[in-house]
MOPAC internal coordinates of N, CA, C and O (Angstrom, degrees):
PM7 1SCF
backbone

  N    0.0000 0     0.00 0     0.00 0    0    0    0
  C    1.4501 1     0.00 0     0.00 0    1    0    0
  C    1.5267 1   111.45 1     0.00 0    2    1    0
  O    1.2310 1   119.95 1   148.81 1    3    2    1
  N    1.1092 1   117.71 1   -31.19 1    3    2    1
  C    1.5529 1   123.55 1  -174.75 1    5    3    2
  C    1.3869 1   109.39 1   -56.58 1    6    5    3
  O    1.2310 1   125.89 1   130.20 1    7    6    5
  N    1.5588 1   106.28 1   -49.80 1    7    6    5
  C    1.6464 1   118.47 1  -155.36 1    9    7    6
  C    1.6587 1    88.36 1   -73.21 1   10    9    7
  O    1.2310 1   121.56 1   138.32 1   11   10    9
  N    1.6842 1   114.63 1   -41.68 1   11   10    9
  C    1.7233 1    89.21 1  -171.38 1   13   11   10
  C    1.7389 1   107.35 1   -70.21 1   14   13   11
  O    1.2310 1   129.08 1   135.36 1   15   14   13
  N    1.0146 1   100.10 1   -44.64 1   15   14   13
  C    2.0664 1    95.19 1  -178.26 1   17   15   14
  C    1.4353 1   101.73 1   -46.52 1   18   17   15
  O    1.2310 1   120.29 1   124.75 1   19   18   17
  N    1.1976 1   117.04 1   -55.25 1   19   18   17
  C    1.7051 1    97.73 1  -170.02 1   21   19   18
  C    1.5747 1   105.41 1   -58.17 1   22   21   19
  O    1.2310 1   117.40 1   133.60 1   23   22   21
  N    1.4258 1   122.56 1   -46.40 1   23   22   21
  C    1.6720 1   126.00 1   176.48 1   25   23   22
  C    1.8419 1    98.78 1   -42.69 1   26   25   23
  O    1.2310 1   117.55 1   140.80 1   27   26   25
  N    0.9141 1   122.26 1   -39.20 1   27   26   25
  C    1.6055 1   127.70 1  -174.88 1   29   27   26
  C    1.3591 1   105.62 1   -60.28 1   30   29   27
  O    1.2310 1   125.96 1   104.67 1   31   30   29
  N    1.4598 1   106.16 1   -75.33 1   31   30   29
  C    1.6413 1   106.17 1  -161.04 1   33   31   30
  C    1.5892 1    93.83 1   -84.97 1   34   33   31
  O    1.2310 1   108.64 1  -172.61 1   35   34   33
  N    1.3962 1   138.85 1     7.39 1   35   34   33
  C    1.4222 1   127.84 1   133.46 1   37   35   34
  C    1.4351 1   131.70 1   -33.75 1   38   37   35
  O    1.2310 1   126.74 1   120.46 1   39   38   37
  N    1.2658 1   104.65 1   -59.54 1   39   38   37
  C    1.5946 1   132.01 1   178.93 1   41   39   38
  C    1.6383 1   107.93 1   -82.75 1   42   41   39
  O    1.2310 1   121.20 1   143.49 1   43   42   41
  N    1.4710 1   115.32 1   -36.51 1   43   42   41
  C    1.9190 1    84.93 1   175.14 1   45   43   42
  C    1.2508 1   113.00 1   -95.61 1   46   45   43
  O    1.2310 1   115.07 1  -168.75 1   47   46   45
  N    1.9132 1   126.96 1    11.25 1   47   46   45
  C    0.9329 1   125.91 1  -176.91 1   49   47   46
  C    1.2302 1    97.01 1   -92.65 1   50   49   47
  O    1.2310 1   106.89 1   158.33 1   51   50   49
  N    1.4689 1   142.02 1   -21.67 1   51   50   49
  C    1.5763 1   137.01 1  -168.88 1   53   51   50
  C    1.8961 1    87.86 1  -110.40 1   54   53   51
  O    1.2310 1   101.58 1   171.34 1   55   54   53
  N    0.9602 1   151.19 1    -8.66 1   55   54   53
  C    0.9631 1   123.22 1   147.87 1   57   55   54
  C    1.7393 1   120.70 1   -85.24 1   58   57   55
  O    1.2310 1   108.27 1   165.38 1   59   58   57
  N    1.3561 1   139.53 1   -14.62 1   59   58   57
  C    1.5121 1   120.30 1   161.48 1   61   59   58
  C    2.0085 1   136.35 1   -60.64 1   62   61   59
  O    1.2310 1   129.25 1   166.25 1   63   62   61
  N    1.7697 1    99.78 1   -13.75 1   63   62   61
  C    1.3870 1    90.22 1   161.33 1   65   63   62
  C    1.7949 1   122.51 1   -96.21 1   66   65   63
  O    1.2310 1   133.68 1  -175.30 1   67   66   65
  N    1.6348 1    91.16 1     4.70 1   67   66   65
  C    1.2139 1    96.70 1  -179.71 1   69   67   66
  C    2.1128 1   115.46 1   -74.52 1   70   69   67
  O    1.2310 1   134.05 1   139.92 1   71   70   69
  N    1.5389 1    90.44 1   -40.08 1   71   70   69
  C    1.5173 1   126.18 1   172.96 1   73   71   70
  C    1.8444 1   108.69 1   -67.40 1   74   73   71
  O    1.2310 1   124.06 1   159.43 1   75   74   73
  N    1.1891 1   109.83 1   -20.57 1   75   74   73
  C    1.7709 1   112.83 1  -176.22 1   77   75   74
  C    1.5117 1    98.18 1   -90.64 1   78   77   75
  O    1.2310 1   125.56 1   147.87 1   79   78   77
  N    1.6279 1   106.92 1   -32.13 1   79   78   77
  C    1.4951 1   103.35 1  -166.28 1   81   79   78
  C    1.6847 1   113.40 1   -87.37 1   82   81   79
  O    1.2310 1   134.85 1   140.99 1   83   82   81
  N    1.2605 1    88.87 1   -39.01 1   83   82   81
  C    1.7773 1    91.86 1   172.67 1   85   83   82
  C    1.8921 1    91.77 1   -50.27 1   86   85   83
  O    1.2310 1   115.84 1   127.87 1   87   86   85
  N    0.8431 1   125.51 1   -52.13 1   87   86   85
  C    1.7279 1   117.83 1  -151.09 1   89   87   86
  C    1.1396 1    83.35 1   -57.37 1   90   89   87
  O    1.2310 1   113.75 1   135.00 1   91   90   89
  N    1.4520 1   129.43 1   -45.00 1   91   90   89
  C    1.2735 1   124.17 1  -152.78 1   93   91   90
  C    1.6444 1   118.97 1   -53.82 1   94   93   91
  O    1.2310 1   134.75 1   158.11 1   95   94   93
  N    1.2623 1    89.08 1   -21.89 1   95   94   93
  C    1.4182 1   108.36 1  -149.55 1   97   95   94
  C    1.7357 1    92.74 1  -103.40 1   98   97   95
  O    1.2310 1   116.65 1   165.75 1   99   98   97
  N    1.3338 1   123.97 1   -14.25 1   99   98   97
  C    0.9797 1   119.65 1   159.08 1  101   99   98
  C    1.9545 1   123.88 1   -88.18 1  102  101   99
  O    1.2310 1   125.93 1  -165.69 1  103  102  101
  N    1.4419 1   106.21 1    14.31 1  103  102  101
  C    1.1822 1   125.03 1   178.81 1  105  103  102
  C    1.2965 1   119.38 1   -63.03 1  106  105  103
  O    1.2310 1   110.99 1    -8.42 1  107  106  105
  N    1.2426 1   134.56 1   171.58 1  107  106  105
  C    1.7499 1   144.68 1  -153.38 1  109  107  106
  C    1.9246 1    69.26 1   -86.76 1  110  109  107
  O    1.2310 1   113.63 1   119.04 1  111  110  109
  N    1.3371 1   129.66 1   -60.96 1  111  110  109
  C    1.4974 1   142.33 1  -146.24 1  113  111  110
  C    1.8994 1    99.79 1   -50.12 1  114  113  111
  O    1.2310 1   127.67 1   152.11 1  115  114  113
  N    1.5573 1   102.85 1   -27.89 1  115  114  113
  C    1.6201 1   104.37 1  -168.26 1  117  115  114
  C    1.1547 1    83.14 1  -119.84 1  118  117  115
  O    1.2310 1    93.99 1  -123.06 1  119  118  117
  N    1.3325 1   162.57 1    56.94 1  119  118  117
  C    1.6364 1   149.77 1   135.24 1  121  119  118
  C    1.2113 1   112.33 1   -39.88 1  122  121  119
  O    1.2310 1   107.06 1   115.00 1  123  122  121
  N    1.1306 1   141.71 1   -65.00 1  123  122  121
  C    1.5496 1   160.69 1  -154.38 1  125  123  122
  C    1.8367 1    98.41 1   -58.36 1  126  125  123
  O    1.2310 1   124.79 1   157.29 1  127  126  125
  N    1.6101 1   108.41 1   -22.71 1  127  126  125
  C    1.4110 1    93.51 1   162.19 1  129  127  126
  C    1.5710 1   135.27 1  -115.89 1  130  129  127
  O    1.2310 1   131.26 1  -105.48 1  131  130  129
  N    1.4764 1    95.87 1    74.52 1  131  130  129
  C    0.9759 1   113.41 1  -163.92 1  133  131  130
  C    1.5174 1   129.75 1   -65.92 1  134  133  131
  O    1.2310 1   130.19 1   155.88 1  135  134  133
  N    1.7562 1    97.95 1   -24.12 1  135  134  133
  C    1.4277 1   100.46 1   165.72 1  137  135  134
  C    1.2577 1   125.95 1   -88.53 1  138  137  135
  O    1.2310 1   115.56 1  -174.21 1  139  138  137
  N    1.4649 1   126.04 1     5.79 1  139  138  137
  C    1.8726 1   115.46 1   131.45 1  141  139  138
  C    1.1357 1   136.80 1  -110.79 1  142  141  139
  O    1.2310 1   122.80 1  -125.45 1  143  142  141
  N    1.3344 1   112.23 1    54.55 1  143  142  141
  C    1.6462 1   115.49 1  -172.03 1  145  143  142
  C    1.4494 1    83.21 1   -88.81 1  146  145  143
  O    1.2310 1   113.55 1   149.32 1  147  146  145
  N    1.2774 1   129.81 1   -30.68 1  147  146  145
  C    1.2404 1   117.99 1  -146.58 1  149  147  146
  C    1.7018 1   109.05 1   -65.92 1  150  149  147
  O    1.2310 1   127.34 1   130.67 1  151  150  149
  N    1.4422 1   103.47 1   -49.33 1  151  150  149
  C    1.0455 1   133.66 1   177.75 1  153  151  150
  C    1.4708 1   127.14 1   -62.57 1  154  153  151
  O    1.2310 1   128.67 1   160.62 1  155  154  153
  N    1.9318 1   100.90 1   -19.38 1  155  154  153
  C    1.5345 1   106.13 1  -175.02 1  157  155  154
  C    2.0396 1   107.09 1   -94.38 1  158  157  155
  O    1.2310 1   136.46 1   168.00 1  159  158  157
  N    1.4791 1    85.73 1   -12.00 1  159  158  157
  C    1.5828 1   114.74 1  -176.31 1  161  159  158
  C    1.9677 1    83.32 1   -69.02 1  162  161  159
  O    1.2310 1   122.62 1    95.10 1  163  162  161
  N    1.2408 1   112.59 1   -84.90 1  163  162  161
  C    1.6458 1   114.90 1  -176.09 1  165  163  162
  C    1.0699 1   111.57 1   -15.46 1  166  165  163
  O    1.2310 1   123.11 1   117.09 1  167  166  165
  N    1.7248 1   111.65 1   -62.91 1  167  166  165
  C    1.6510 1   104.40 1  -153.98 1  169  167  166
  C    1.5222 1   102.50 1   -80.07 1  170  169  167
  O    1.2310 1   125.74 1   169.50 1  171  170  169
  N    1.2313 1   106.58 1   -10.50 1  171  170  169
  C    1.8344 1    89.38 1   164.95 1  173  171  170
  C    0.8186 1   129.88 1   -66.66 1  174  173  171
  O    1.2310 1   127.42 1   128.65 1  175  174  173
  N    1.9815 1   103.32 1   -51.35 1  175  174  173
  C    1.7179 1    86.32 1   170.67 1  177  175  174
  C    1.3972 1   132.33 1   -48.69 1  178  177  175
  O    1.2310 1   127.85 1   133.52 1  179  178  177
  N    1.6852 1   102.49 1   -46.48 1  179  178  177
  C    1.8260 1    91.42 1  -162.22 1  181  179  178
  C    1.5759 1    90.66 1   -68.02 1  182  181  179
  O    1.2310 1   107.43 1   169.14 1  183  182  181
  N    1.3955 1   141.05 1   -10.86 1  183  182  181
  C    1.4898 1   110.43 1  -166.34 1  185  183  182
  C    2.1775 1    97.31 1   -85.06 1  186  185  183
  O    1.2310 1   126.29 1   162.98 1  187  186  185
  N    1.2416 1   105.52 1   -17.02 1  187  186  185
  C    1.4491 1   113.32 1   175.36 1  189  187  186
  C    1.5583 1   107.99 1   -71.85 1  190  189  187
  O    1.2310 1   124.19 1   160.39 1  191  190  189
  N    1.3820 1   109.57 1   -19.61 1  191  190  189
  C    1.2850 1   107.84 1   175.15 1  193  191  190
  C    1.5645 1   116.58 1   -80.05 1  194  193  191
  O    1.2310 1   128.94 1   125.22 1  195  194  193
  N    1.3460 1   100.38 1   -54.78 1  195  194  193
  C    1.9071 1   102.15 1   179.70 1  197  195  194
  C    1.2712 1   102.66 1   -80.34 1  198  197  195
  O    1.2310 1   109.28 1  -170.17 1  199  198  197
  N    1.3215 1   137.69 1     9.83 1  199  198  197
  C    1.0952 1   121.82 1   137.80 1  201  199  198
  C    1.8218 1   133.37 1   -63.84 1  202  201  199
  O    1.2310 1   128.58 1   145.03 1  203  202  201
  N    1.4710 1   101.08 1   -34.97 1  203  202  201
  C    1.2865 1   117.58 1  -171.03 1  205  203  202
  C    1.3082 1    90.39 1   -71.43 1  206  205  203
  O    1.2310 1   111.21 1   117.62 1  207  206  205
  N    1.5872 1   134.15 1   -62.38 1  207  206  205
  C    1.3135 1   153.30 1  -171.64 1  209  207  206
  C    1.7312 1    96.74 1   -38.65 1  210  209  207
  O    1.2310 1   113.30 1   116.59 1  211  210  209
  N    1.4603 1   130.27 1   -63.41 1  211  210  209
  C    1.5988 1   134.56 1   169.02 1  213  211  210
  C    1.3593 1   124.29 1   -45.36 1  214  213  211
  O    1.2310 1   128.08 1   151.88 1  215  214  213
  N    2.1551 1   102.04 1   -28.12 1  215  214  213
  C    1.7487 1    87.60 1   176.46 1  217  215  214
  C    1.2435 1    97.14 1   -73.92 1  218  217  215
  O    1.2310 1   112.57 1   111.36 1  219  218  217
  N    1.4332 1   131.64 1   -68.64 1  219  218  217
  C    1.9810 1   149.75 1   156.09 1  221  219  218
  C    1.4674 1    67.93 1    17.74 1  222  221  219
  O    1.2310 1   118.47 1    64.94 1  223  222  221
  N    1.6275 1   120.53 1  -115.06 1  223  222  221
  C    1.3902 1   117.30 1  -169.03 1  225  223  222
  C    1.1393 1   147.55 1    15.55 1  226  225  223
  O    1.2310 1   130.35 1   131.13 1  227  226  225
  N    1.3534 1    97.65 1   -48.87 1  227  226  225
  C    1.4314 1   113.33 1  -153.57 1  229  227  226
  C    1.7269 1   104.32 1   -97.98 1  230  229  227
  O    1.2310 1   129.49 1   177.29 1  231  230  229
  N    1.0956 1    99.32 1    -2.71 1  231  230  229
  C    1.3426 1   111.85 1  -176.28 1  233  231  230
  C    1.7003 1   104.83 1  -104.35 1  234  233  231
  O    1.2310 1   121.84 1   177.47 1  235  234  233
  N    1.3409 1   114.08 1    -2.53 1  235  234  233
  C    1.5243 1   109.81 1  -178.23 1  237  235  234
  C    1.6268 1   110.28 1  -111.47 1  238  237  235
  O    1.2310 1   133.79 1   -42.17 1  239  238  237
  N    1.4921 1    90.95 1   137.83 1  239  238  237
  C    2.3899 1    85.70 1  -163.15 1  241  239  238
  C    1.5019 1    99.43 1   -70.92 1  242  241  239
  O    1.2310 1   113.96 1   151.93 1  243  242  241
  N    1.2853 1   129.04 1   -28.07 1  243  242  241
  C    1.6250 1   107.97 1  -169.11 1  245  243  242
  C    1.3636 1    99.74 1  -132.74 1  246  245  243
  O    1.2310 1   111.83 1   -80.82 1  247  246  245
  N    1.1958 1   133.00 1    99.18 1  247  246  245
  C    1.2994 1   128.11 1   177.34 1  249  247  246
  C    1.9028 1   112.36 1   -76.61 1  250  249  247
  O    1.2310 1   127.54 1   -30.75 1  251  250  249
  N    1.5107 1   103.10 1   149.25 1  251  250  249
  C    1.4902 1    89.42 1  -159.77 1  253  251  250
  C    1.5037 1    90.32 1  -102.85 1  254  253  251
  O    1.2310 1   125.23 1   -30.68 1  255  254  253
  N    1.5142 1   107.56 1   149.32 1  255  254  253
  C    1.6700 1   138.51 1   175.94 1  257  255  254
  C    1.8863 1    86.27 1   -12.26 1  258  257  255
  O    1.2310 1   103.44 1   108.38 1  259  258  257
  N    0.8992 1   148.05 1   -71.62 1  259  258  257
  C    1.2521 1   115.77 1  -137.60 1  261  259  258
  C    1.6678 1   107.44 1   -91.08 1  262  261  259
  O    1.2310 1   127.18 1   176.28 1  263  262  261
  N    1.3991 1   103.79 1    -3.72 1  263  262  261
  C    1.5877 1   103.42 1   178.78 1  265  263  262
  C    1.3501 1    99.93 1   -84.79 1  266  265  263
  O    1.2310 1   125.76 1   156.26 1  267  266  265
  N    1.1481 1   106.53 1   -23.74 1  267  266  265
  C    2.1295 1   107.42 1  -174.54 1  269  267  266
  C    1.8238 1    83.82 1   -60.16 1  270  269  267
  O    1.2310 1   122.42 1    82.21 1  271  270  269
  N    1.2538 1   112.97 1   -97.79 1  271  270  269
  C    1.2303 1   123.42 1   168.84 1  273  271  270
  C    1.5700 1   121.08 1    16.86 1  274  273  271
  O    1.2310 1   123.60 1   122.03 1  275  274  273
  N    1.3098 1   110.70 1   -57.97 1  275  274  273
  C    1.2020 1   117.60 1  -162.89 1  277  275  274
  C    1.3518 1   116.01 1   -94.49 1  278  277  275
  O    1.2310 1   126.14 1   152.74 1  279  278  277
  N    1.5439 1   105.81 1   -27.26 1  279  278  277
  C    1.6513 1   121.69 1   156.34 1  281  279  278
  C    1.3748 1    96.21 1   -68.79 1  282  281  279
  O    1.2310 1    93.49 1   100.97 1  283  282  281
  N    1.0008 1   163.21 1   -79.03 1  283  282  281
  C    1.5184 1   157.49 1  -166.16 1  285  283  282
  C    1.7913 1    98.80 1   -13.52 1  286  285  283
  O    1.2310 1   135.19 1   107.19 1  287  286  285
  N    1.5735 1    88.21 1   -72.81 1  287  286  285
  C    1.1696 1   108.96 1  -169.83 1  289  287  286
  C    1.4404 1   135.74 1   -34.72 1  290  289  287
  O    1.2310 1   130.12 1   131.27 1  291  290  289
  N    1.3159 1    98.09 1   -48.73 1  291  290  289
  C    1.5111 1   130.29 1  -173.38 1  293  291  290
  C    1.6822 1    89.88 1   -75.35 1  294  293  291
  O    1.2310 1   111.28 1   129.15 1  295  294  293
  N    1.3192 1   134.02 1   -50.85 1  295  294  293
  C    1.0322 1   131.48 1   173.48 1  297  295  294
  C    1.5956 1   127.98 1   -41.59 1  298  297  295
  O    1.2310 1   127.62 1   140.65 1  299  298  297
  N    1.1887 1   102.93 1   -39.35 1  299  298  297
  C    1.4067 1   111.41 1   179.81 1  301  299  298
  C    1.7525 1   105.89 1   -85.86 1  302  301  299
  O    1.2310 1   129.32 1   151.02 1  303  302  301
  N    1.1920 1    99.64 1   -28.98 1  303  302  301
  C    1.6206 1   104.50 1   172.22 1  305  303  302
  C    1.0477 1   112.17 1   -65.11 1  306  305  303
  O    1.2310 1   114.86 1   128.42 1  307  306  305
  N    1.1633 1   127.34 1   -51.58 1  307  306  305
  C    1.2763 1   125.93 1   178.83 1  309  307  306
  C    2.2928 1   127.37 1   -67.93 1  310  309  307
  O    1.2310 1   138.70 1   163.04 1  311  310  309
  N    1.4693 1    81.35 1   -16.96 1  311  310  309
  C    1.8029 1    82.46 1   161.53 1  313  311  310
  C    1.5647 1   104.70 1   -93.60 1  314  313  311
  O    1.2310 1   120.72 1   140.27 1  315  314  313
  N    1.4853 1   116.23 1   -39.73 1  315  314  313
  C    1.8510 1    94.01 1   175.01 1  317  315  314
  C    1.4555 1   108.38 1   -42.95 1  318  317  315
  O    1.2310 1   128.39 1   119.88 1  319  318  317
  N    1.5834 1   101.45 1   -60.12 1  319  318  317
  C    1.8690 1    96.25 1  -169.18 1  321  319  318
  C    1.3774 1   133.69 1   -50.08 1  322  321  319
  O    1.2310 1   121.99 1   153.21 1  323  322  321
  N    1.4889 1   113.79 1   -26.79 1  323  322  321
  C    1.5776 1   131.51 1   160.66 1  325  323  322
  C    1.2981 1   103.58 1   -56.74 1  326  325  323
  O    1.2310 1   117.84 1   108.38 1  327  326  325
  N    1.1123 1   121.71 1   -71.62 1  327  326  325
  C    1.7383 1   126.48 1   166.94 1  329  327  326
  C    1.3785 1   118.94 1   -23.71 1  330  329  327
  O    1.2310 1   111.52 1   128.90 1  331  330  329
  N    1.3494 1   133.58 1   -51.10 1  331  330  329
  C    0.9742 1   129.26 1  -142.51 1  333  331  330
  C    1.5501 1   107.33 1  -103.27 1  334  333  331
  O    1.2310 1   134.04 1   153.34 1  335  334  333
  N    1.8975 1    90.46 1   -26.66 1  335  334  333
  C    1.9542 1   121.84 1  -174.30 1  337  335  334
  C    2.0823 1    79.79 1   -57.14 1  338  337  335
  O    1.2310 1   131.70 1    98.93 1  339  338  337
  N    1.3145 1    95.01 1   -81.07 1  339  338  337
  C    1.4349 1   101.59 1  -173.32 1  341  339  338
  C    1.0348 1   134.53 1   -24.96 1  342  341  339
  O    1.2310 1   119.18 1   134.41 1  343  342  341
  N    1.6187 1   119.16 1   -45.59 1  343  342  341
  C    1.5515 1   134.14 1   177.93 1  345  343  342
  C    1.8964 1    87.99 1   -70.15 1  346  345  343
  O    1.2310 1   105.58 1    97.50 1  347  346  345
  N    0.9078 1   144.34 1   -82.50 1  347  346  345
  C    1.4958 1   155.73 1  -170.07 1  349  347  346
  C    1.2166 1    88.25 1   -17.86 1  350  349  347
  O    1.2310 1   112.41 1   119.15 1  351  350  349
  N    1.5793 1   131.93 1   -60.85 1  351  350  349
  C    1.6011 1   134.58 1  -144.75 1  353  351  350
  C    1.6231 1   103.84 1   -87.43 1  354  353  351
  O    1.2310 1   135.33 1   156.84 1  355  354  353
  N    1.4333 1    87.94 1   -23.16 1  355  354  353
  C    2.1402 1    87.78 1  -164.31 1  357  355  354
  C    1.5980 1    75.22 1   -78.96 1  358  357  355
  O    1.2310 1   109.89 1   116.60 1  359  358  357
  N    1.4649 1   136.59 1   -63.40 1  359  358  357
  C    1.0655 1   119.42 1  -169.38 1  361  359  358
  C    1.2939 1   162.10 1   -69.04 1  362  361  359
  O    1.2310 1   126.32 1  -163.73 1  363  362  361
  N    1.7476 1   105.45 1    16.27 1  363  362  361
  C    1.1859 1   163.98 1   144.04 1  365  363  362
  C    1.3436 1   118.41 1   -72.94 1  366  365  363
  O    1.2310 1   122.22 1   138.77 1  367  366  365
  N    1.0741 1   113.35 1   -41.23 1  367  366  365
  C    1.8715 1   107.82 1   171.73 1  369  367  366
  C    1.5087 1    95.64 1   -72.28 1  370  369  367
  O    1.2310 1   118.22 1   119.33 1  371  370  369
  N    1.9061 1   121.01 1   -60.67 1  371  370  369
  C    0.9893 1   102.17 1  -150.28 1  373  371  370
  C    1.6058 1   130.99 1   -83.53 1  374  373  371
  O    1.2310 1   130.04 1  -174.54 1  375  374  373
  N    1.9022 1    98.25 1     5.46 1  375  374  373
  C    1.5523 1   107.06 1   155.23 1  377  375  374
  C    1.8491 1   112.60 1   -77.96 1  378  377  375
  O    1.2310 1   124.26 1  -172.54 1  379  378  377
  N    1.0642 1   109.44 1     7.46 1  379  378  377
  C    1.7852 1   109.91 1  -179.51 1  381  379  378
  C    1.8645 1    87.41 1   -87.56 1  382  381  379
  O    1.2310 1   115.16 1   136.78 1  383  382  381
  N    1.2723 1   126.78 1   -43.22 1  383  382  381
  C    1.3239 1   113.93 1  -161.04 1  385  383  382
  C    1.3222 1   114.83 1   -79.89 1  386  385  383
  O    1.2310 1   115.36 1   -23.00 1  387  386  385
  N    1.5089 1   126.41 1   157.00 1  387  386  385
  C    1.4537 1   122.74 1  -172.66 1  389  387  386
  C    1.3022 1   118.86 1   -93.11 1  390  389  387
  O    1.2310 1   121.26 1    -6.31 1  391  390  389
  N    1.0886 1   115.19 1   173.69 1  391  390  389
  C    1.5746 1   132.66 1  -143.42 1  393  391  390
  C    1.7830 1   101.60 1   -59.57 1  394  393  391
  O    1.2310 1   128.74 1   145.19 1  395  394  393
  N    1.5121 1   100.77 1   -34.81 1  395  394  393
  C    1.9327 1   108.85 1  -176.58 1  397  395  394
  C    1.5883 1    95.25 1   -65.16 1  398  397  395
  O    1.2310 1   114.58 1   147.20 1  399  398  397
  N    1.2859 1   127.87 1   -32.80 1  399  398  397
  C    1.3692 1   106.18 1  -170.46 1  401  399  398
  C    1.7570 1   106.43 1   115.84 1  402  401  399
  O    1.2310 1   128.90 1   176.79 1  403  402  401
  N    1.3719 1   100.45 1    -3.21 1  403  402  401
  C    1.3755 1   107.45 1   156.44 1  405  403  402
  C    1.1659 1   152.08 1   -94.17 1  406  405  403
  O    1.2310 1   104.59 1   -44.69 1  407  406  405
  N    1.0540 1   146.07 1   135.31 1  407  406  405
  C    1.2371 1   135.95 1  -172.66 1  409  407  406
  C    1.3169 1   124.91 1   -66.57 1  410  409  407
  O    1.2310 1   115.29 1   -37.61 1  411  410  409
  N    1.2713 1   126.55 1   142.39 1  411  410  409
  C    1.7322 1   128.82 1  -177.03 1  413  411  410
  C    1.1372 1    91.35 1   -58.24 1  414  413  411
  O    1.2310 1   125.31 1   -35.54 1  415  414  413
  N    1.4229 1   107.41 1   144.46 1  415  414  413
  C    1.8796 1   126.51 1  -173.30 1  417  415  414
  C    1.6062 1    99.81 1  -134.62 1  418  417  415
  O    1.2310 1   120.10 1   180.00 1  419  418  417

C-alpha cells in the first residue's frame, strides 16, 4: 500500500504546478491570447479532474495494474506539460524584449 500512495501523491504533486501555471496563463498578464484561453480553460479542467481521480486513489489500498499504469502515465504527462508551459512562457518574455537584446525598461 505504501508504494501505491507514494505513486499517488507523486503524480498529484507534479500535476498542481502544472494546474497553477495554466491559471497563470489565464491571467490579465496573458490576455492578448485570447484565441486559446478557450482551450487552456479545458485542459485545466480535465487536468483538475485526474487530479481529483489520483486523490479517489489514494484512498484505495491496492490499486489494480491498469490504474498503476495510468498514474504512471499521467505522471509523465504532466512533466511534458510543465515543460512545454515553460518553453511557451520563456518564449513570450523573450518576444517582450527589444531587438538589442534588451529588455523593456
Amino acid at each position: 500500500m505504501a508504494m501505491e500512495a507514494a505513486l499517488v501523491s507523486v503524480v498529484t504533486g507534479v500535476l498542481k504546478p502544472v494546474i497553477v501555471k495554466l491559471t497563470v496563463l489565464l491571467s490579465n498578464e496573458y490576455k492578448r491570447f485570447n484565441t486559446v484561453r478557450k482551450e487552456i480553460k479545458s485542459l485545466t479542467h480535465e487536468l483538475a479532474t485526474m487530479e481529483a481521480f489520483l486523490l479517489k486513489m489514494s484512498e484505495v489500498e491496492d490499486p489494480n495494474p491498469q490504474d498503476k499504469v495510468w498514474m504512471n502515465e499521467v505522471r509523465e504527462l504532466s512533466y511534458d506539460l510543465e515543460d512545454a508551459i515553460n518553453d511557451f512562457m520563456q518564449s513570450i518574455g523573450d518576444k517582450d524584449e527589444k531587438p538589442d537584446g534588451k529588455g523593456s525598461a
